[in-house]
N, C-alpha and C positions, 0 to 999 in steps of 0.2 A: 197430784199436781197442786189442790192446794195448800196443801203445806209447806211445800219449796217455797213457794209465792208468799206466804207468810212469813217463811223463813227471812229470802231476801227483802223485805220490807221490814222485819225487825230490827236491819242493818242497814239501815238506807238505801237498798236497790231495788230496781225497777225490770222490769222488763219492756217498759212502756217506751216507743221508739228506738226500741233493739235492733231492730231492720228496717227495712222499708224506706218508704221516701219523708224521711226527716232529715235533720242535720246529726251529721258523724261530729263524732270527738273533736274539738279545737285543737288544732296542731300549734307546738309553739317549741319553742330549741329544746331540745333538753338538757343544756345550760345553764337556763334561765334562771337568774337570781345568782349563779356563781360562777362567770366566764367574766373574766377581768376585763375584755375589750367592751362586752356589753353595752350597746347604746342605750338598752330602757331595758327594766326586767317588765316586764309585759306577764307575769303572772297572773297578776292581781285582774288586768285585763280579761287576760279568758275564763277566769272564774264567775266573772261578771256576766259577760257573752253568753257562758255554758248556762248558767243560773236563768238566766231570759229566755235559752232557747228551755229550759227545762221547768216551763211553767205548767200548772198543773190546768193546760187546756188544748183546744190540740188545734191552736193557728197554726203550730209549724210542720204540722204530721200532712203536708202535702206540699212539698217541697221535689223541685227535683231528684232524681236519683240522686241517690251517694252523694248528699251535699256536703261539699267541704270544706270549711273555714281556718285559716291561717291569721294568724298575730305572733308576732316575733321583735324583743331589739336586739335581737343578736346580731355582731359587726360581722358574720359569717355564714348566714342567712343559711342555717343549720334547720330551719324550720320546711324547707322545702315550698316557698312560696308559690313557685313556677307551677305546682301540680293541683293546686286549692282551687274552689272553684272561686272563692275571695280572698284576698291575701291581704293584712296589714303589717308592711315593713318599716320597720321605725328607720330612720338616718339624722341625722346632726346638720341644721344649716350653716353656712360660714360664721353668723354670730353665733352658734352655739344650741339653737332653738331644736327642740325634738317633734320631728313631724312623722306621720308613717305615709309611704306608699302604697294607692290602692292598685290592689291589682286582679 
């Protein structure tokens, strides 16, 4: 076992909140960055999010079950907001401004 464990950390992975009540993988289109209607590519966003939740401490490793985070600007809301247990959906207001929806 520890060599796997070695193994996966000589490639940058973890085991550490594999399960349990931390936050699950950021759901986001998988579009994102190349769907022509696109309101915001919100990549960059959840690398950001994921990187915060993936600090090397463990404020977040007592979290709800199955915690689940959504960010999306997809104009086809491909990201599944309605099942997150947080959802940010980006939309356009009439002048143009990019805002998201919490949900």
């Amino acid at each position: 076992m520890p060599a796997i464990l070695e193994l996966l950390d000589s490639v940058g992975l973890t085991s550490r909140m594999a399960s349990g009540d931390g936050p699950r993988p950021i759901m986001t289109s998988p579009v994102a960055g190349m769907a022509a209607d696109e309101i915001y590519d919100a990549s960059y966003l959840v690398k950001e999010v994921d990187t915060y939740f993936d600090q090397n401490d463990d404020r977040f490793c007592n979290f709800p079950r199955k915690y689940k985070v959504g960010i999306s600007g997809c104009g086809r809301h491909t990201a599944s907001h309605e099942v997150q247990d947080v959802a940010f959906t980006a939309f356009k207001t009439d002048d143009g401004e990019v805002l998201f929806d919490l949900t």
